[in-house]
N, CA, C and O of each residue as an XYZ file, in Angstrom:
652
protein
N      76.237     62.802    -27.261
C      74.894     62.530    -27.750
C      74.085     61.884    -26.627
O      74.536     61.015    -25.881
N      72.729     62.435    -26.570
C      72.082     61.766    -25.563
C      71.255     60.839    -25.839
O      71.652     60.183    -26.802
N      70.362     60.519    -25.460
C      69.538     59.236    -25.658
C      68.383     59.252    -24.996
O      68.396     59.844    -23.917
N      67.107     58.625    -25.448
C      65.622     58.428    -24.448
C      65.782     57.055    -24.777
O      66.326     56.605    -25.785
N      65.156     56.302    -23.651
C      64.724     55.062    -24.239
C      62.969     54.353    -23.601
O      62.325     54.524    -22.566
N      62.803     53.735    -24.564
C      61.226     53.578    -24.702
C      60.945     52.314    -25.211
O      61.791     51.743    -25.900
N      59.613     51.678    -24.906
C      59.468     50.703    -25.678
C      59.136     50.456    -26.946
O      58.335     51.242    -27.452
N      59.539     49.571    -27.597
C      58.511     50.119    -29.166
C      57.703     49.768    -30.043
O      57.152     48.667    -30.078
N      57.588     50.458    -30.650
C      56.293     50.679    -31.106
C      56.464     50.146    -32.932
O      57.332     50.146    -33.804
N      55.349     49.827    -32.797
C      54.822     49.665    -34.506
C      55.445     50.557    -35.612
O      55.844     50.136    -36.697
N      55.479     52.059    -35.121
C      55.962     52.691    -35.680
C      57.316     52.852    -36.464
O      57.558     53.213    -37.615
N      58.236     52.385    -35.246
C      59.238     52.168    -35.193
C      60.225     51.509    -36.321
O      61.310     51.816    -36.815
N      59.181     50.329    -36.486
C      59.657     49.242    -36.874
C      60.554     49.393    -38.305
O      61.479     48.594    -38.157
N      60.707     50.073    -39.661
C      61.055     50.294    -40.234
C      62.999     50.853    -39.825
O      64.111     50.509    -40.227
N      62.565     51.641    -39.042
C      64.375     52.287    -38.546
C      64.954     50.892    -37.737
O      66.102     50.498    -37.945
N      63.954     50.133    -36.717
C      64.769     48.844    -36.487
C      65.057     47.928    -37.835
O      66.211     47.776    -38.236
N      64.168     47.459    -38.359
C      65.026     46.827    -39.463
C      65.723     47.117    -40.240
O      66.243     46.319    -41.020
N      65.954     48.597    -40.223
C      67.200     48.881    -41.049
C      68.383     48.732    -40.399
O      69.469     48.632    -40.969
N      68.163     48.711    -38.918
C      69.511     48.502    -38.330
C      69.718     47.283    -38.169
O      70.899     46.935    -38.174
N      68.591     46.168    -37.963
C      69.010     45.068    -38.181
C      69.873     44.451    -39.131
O      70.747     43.593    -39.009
N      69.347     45.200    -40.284
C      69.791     44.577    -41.585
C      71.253     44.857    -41.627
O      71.972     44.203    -42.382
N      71.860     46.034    -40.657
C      73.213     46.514    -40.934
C      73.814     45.519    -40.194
O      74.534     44.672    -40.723
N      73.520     45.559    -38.723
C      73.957     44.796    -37.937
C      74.323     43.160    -37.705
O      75.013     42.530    -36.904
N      73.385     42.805    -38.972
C      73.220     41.256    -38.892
C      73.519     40.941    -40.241
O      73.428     41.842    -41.075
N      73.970     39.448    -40.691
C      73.876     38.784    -41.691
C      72.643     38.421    -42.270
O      71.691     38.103    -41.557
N      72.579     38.439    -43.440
C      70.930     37.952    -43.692
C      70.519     36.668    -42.712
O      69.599     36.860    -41.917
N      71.160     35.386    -42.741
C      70.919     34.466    -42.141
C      71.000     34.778    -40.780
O      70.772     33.735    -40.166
N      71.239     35.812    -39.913
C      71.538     35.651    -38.452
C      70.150     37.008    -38.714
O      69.372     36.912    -37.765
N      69.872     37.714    -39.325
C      68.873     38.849    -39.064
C      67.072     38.441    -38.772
O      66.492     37.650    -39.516
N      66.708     38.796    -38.158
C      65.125     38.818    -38.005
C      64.152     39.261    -39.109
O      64.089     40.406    -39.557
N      63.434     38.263    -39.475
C      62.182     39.342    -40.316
C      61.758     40.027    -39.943
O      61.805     40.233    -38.730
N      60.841     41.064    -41.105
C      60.083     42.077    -40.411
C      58.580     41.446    -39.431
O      57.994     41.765    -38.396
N      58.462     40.441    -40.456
C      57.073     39.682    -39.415
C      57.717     39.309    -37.979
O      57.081     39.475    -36.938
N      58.933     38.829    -38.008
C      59.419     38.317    -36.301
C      59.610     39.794    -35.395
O      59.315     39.881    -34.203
N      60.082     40.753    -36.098
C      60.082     41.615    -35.151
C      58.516     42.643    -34.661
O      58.176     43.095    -33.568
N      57.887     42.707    -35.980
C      56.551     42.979    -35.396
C      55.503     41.940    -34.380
O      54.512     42.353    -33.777
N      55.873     40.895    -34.379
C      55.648     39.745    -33.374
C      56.298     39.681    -32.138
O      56.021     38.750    -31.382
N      57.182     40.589    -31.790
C      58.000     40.839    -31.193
C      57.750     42.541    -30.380
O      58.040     42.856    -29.226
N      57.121     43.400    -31.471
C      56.504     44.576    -30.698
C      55.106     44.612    -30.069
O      54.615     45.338    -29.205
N      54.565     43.452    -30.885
C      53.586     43.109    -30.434
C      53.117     42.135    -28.977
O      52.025     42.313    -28.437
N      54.124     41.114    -28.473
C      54.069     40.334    -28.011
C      54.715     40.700    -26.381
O      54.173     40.412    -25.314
N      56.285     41.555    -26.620
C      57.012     41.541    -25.445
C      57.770     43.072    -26.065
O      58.869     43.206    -26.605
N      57.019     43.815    -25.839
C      57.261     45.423    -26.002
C      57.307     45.800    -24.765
O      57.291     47.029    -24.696
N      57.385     45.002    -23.200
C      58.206     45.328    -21.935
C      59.496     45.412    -21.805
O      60.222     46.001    -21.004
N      59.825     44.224    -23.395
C      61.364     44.234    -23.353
C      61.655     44.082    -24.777
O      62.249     43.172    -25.356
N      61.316     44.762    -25.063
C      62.081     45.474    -26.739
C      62.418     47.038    -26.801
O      61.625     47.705    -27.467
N      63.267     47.578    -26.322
C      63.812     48.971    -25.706
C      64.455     49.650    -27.266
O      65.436     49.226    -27.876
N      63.767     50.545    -27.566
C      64.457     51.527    -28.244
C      65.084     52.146    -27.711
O      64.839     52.293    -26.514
N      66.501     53.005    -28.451
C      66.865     54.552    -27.953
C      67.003     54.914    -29.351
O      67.338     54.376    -30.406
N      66.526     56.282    -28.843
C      66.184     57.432    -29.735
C      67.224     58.949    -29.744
O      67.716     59.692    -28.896
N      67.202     58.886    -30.696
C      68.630     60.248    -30.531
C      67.803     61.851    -30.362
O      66.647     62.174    -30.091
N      68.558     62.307    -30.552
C      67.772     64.050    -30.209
C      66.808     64.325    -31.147
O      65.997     65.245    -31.037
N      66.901     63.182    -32.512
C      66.079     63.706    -33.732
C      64.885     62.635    -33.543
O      64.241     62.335    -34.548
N      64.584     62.088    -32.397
C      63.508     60.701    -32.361
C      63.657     59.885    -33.091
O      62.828     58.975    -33.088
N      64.950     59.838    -34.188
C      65.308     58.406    -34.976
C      65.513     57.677    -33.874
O      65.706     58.076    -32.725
N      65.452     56.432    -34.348
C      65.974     54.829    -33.650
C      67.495     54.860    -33.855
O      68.024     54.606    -34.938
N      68.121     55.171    -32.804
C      69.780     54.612    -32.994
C      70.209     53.367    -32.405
O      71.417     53.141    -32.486
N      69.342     52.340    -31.717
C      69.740     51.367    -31.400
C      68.577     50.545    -30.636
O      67.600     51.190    -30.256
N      68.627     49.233    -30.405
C      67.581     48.793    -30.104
C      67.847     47.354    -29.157
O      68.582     46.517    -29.680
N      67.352     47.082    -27.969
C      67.596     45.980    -27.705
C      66.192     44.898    -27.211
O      65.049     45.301    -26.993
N      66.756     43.204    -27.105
C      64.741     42.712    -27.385
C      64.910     41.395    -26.652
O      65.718     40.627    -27.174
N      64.398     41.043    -25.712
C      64.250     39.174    -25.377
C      63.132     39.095    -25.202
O      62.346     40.040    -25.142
N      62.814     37.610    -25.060
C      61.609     37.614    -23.944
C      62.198     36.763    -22.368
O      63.361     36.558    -22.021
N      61.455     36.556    -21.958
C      61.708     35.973    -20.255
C      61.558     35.019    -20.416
O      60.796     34.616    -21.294
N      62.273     34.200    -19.575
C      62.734     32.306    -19.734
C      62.899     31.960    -18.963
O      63.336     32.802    -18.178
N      62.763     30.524    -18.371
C      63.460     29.792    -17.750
C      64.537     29.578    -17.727
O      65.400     29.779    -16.872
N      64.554     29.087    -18.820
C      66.410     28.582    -19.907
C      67.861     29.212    -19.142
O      68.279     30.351    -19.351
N      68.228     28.652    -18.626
C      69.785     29.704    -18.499
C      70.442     30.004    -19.694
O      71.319     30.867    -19.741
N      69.997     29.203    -20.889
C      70.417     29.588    -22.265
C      69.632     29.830    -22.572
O      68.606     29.832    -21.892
N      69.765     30.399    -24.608
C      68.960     31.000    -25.159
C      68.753     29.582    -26.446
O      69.656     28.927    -26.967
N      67.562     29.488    -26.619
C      67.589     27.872    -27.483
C      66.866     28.271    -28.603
O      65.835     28.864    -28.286
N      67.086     28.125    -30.099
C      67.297     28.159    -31.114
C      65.650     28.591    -31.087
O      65.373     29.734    -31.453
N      64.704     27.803    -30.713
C      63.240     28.428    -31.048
C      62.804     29.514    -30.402
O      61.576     29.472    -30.326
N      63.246     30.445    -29.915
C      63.229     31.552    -29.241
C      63.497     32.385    -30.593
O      62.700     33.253    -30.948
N      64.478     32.128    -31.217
C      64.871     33.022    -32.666
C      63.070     33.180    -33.637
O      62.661     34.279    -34.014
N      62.195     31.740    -33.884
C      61.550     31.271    -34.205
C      60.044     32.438    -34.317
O      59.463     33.100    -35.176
N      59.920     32.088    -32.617
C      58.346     32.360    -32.114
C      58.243     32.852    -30.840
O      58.979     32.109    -30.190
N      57.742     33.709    -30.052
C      57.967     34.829    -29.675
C      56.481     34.717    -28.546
O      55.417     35.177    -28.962
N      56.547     34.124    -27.245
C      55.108     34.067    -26.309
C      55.250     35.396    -25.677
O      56.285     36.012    -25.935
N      54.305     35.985    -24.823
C      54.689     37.260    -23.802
C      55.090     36.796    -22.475
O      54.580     35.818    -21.929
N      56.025     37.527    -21.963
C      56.928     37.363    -21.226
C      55.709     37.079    -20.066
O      54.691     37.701    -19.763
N      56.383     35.725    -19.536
C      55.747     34.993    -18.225
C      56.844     35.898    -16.956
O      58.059     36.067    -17.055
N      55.844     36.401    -15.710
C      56.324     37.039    -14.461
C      57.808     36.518    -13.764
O      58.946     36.913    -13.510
N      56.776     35.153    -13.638
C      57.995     33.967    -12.943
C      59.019     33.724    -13.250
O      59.901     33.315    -12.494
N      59.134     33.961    -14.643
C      60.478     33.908    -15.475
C      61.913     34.216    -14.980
O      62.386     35.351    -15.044
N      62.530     33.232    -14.520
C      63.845     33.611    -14.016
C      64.774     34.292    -14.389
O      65.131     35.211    -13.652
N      65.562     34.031    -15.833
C      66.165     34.761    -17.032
C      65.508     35.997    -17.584
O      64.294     36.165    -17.474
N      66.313     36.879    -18.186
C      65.667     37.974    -19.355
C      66.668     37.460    -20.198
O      67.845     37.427    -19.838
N      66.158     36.920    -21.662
C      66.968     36.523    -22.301
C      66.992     37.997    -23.730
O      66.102     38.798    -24.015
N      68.260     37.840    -24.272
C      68.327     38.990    -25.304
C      68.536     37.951    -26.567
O      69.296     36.983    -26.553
N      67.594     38.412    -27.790
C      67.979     38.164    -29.064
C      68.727     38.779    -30.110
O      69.400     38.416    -31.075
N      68.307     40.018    -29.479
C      69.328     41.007    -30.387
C      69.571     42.492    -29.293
O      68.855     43.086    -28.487
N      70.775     42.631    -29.726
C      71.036     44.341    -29.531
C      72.023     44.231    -30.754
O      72.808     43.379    -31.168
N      71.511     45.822    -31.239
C      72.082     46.296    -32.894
C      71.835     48.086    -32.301
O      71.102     48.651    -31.489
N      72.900     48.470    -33.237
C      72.978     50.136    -32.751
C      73.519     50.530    -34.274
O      74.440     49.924    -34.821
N      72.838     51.584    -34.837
C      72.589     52.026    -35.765
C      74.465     52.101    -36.625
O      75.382     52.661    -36.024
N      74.564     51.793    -37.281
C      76.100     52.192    -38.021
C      76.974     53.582    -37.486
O      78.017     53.679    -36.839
N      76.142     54.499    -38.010
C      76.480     55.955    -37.293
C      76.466     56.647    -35.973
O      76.704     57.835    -35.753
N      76.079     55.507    -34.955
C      76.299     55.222    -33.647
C      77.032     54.929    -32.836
O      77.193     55.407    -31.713
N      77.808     53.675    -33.623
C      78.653     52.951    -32.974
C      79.700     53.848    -32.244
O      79.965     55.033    -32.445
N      80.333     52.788    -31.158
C      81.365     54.271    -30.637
C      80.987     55.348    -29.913
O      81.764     56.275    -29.685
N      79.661     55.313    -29.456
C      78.858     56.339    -28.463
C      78.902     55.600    -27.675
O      79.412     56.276    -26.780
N      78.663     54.088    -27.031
C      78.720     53.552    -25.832
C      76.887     53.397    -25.724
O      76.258     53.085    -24.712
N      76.452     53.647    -26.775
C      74.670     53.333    -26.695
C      74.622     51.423    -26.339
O      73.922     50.741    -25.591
N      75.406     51.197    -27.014
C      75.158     49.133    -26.468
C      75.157     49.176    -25.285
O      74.188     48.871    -24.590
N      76.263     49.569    -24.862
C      76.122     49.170    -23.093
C      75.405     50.357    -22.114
O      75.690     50.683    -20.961
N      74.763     50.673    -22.679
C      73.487     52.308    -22.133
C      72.389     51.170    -22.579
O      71.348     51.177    -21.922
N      72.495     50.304    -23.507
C      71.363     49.868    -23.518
C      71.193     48.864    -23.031
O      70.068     48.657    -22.577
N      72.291     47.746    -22.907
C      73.135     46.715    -21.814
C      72.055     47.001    -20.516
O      71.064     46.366    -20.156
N      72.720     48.295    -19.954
C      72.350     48.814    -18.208
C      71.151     48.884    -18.199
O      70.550     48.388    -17.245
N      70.265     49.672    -19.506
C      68.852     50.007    -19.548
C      68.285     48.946    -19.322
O      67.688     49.052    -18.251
N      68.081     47.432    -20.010
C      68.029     46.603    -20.468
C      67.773     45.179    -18.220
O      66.911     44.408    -17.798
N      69.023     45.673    -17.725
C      69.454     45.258    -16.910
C      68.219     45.442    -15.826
O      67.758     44.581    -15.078
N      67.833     46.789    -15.964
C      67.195     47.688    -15.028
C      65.722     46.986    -14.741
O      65.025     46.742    -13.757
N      65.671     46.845    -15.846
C      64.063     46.725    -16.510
C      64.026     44.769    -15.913
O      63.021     44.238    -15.440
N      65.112     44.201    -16.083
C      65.273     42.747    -15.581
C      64.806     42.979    -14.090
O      63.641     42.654    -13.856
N      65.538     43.485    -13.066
C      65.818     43.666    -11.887
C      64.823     44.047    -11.435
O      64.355     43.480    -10.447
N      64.195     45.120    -12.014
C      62.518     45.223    -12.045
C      61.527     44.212    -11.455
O      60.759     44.183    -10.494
N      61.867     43.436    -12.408
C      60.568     42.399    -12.901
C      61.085     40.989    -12.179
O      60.656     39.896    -12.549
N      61.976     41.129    -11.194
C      62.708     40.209    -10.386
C      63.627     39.200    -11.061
O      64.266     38.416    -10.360
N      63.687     39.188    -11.886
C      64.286     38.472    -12.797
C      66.049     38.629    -12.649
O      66.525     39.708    -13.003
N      66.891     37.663    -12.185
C      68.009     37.353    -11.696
C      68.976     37.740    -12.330
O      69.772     38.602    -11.958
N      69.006     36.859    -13.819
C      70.219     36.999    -14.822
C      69.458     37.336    -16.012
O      68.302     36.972    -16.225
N      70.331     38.210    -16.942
C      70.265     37.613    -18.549
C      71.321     37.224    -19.132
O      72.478     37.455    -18.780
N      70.867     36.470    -20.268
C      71.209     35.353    -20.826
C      71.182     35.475    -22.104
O      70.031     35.603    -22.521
N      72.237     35.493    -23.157
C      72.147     36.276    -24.287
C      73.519     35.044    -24.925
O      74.375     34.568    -24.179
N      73.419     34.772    -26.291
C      74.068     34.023    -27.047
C      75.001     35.275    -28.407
O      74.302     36.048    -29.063
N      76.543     35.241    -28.598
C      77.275     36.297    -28.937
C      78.407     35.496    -30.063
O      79.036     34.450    -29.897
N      78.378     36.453    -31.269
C      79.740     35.763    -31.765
C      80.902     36.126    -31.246
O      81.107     37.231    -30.744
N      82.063     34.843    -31.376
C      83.357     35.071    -30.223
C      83.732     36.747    -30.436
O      83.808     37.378    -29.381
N      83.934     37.393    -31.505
C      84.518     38.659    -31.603
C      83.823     39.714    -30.587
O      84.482     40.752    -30.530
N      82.524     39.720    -29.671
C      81.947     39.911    -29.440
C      82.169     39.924    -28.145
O      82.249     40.968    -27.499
N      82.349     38.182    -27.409
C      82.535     38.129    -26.547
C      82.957     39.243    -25.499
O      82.272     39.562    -24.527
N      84.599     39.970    -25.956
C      85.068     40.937    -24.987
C      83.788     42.089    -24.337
O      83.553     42.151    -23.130
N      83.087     42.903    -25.328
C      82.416     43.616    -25.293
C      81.273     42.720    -23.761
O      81.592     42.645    -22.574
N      80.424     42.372    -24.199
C      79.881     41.216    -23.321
C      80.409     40.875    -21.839
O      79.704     40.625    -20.862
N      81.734     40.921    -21.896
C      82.861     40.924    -21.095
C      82.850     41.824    -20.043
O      82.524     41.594    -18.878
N      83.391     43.320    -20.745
C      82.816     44.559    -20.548
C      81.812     44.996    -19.877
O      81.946     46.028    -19.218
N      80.992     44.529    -19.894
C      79.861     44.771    -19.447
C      79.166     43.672    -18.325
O      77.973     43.663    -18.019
N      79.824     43.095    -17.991
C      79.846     42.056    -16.150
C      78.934     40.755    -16.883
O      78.044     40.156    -16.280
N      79.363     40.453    -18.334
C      78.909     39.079    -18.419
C      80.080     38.487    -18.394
O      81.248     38.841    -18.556
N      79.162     36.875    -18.003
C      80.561     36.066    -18.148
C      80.430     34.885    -19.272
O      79.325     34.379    -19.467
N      81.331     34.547    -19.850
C      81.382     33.263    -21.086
C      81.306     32.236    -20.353
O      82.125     31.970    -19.473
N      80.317     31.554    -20.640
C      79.942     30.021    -20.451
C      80.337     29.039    -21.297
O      79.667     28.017    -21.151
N      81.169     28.974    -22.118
C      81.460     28.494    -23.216
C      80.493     28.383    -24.636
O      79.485     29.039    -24.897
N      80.964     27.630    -25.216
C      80.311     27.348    -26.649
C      78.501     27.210    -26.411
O      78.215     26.681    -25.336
N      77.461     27.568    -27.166
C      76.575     27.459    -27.070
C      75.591     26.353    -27.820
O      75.117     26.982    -28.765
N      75.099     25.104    -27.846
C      74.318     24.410    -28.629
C      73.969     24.901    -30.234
O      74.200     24.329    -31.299
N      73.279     26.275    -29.923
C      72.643     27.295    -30.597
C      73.545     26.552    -32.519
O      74.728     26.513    -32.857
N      72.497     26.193    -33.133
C      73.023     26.452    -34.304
C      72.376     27.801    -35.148
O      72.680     28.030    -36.319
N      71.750     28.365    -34.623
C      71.198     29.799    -35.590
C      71.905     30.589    -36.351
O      72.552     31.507    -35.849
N      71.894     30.359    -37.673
C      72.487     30.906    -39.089
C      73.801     30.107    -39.090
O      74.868     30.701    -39.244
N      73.760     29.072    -38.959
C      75.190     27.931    -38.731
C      76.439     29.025    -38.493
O      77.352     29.140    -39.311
N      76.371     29.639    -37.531
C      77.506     30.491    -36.569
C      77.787     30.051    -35.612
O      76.820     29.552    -35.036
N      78.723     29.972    -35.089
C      79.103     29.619    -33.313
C      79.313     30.495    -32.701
O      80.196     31.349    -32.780
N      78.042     30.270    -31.644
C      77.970     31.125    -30.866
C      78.364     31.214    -28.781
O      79.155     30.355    -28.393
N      78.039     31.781    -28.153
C      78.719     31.698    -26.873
C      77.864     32.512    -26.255
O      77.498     33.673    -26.437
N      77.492     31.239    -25.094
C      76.809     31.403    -24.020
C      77.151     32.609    -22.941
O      77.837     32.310    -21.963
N      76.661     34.037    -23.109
C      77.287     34.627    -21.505
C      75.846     34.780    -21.018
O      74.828     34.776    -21.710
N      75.960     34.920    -19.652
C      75.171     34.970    -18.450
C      75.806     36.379    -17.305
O      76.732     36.320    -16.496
N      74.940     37.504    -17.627
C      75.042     38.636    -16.300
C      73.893     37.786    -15.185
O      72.725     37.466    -15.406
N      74.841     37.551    -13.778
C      74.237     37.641    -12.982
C      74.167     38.438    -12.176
O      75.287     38.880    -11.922
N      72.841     39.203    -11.192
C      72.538     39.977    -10.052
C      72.577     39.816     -8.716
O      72.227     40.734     -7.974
């Protein structure tokens, strides 16, 4: 299966929250107002991919930070990504149920990477539950240990890809 990827759009937004909703716990998932605040705000780095049928099969989203971590009001409220910004931080990557197992996360991982490296931006910086970790792993991050982060009272873990 192949893939386009794009930024997105308003349109969109319905097939992402359905994958959100699969992908996430209610308490760990985004509203629909945070993520349209989110297409609206930093749609440089909210990356769809789209399958051969232009559905949404997966989606990934930060904004740019200072932070070498990702800190709980980032989940919150959503500014447009400042240049200077050292970090690309990720809030979510989710890939559609009937996806999984294509290797679209880490297509969107690299996509994701590209678009950092771009924009000069060093590392990203993304917060993961431990089961997770390996994947993360996989893909040239490294675990920083335990993360502050109380978002949806889960424990979560700091990795950092650096360039």
């Amino acid at each position: 299966m192949t893939f386009t990827f794009a930024p997105a759009k308003i349109a969109d937004l319905s097939e992402i929250m359905t994958i959100e909703r699969a992908g996430f716990t209610p308490a760990e998932a985004a509203s629909d107002a945070s993520m349209q605040q989110r297409i609206a705000q930093i749609s440089d780095t909210f990356i769809v991919a789209k399958d051969d049928h232009g559905h949404v099969a997966g989606y990934i989203v930060g904004p740019a930070s200072d932070s070498r971590y990702i800190t709980d009001d980032l989940f919150a409220t959503v500014t447009p990504n400042v240049t200077t910004a050292k970090y690309q931080t990720v809030l979510s990557l989710a890939v559609a149920p009937e996806t999984q197992g294509s290797g679209l996360g880490s297509q969107l991982l690299a996509h994701f990477a590209a678009i950092a490296k771009a924009a000069q931006r060093r590392r990203i910086t993304l917060t993961c539950l431990k089961r997770l970790v390996p994947f993360y792993e996989k893909n040239g991050y490294t675990n920083e240990g335990q993360a502050e982060s109380e978002h949806a009272g889960e424990v979560w873990y700091n990795m950092v890809k650096l360039f």
